[in-house]
C-alpha positions, 0 to 999 in steps of 0.5 A: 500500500505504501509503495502504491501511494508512493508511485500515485504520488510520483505520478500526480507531481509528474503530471504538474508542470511549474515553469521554473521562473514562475515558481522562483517569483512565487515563493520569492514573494513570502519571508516564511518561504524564502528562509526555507532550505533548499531541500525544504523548498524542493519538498514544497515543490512536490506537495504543492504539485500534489496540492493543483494536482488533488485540489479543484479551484473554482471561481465566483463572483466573475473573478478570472481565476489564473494559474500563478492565483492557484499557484500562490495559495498552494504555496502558502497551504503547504507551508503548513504540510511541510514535515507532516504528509499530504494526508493532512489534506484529505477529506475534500477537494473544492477550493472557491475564490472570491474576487474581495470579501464575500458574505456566506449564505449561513443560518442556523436554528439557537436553543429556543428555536430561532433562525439567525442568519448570518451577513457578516463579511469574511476574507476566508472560511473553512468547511468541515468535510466541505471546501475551503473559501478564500478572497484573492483580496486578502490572498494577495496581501499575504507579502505583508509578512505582517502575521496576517495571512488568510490561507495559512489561517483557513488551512489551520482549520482544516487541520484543526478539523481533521477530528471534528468542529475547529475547537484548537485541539487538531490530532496531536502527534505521539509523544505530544500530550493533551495535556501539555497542549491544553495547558499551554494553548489554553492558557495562553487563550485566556490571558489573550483574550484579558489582553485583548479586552483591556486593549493591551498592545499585541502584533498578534490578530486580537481576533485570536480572542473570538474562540479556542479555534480561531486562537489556533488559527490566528497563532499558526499564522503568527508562527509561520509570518511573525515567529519571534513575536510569539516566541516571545509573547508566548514561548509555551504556545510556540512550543507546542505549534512547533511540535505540531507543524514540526517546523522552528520558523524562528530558527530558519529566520534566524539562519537567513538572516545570518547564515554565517 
C-alpha cells in the first residue's frame, strides 16, 4: 500500500508542470518561504504539485481565476504540510475564490428555536468535510509578512478539523500530550483574550480572542509570518505549534538572516 501511494504520488507531481521562473517569483514573494532550505523548498515543490494536482479551484463572483492565483495559495497551504504528509489534506477537494470579501449564505436554528442568519463579511472560511473559501483580496496581501495571512489561517482549520468542529485541539502527534497542549494553548487563550479586552498592545490578530479555534488559527499564522513575536509573547504556545507543524520558523529566520 505504501509503495502504491508512493508511485500515485510520483505520478500526480509528474503530471504538474511549474515553469521554473514562475515558481522562483512565487515563493520569492513570502519571508516564511524564502528562509526555507533548499531541500525544504524542493519538498514544497512536490506537495504543492500534489496540492493543483488533488485540489479543484473554482471561481465566483466573475473573478478570472489564473494559474500563478492557484499557484500562490498552494504555496502558502503547504507551508503548513511541510514535515507532516499530504494526508493532512484529505477529506475534500473544492477550493472557491472570491474576487474581495464575500458574505456566506449561513443560518442556523439557537436553543429556543430561532433562525439567525448570518451577513457578516469574511476574507476566508473553512468547511468541515466541505471546501475551503478564500478572497484573492486578502490572498494577495499575504507579502505583508505582517502575521496576517488568510490561507495559512483557513488551512489551520482544516487541520484543526481533521477530528471534528475547529475547537484548537487538531490530532496531536505521539509523544505530544493533551495535556501539555491544553495547558499551554489554553492558557495562553485566556490571558489573550484579558489582553485583548483591556486593549493591551499585541502584533498578534486580537481576533485570536473570538474562540479556542480561531486562537489556533490566528497563532499558526503568527508562527509561520511573525515567529519571534510569539516566541516571545508566548514561548509555551510556540512550543507546542512547533511540535505540531514540526517546523522552528524562528530558527530558519534566524539562519537567513545570518547564515554565517
Amino acid at each position: 500500500m505504501f509503495s502504491l501511494k508512493r508511485w500515485r504520488r510520483r505520478r500526480a507531481i509528474a503530471r504538474v508542470v511549474i515553469d521554473e521562473n514562475t515558481w522562483r517569483v512565487a515563493v520569492a514573494r513570502y519571508g516564511f518561504v524564502r528562509s526555507l532550505s533548499s531541500e525544504d523548498i524542493t519538498r514544497l515543490r512536490d506537495l504543492v504539485a500534489l496540492f493543483l494536482d488533488a485540489k479543484s479551484f473554482s471561481a465566483a463572483d466573475g473573478l478570472e481565476l489564473t494559474d500563478d492565483m492557484m499557484l500562490a495559495i498552494a504555496i502558502q497551504a503547504c507551508v503548513l504540510i511541510l514535515n507532516l504528509d499530504f494526508d493532512y489534506f484529505d477529506g475534500w477537494v473544492e477550493i472557491i475564490v472570491y474576487p474581495v470579501e464575500f458574505v456566506p449564505a449561513h443560518s442556523w436554528v439557537d436553543d429556543s428555536g430561532v433562525v439567525h442568519h448570518d451577513h457578516t463579511a469574511k476574507a476566508g472560511e473553512a468547511w468541515l468535510h466541505g471546501p475551503l473559501v478564500l478572497s484573492w483580496a486578502d490572498v494577495e496581501r499575504a507579502d505583508a509578512d505582517d502575521g496576517v495571512n488568510v490561507v495559512i489561517h483557513e488551512f489551520a482549520h482544516k487541520l484543526d478539523m481533521l477530528n471534528g468542529d475547529a475547537n484548537g485541539y487538531p490530532p496531536l502527534h505521539k509523544g505530544m500530550r493533551r495535556e501539555d497542549w491544553a495547558r499551554a494553548l489554553g492558557g495562553a487563550y485566556e490571558d489573550f483574550r484579558h489582553r485583548v479586552a483591556r486593549r493591551r498592545h499585541t502584533e498578534i490578530d486580537p481576533y485570536a480572542a473570538e474562540s479556542p479555534g480561531e486562537f489556533f488559527a490566528v497563532f499558526s499564522e503568527a508562527f509561520f509570518e511573525i515567529p519571534e513575536v510569539v516566541a516571545h509573547e508566548y514561548p509555551e504556545v510556540y512550543a507546542q505549534l512547533s511540535l505540531f507543524y514540526r517546523q522552528d520558523p524562528l530558527a530558519r529566520l534566524e539562519r537567513a538572516e545570518d547564515p554565517s
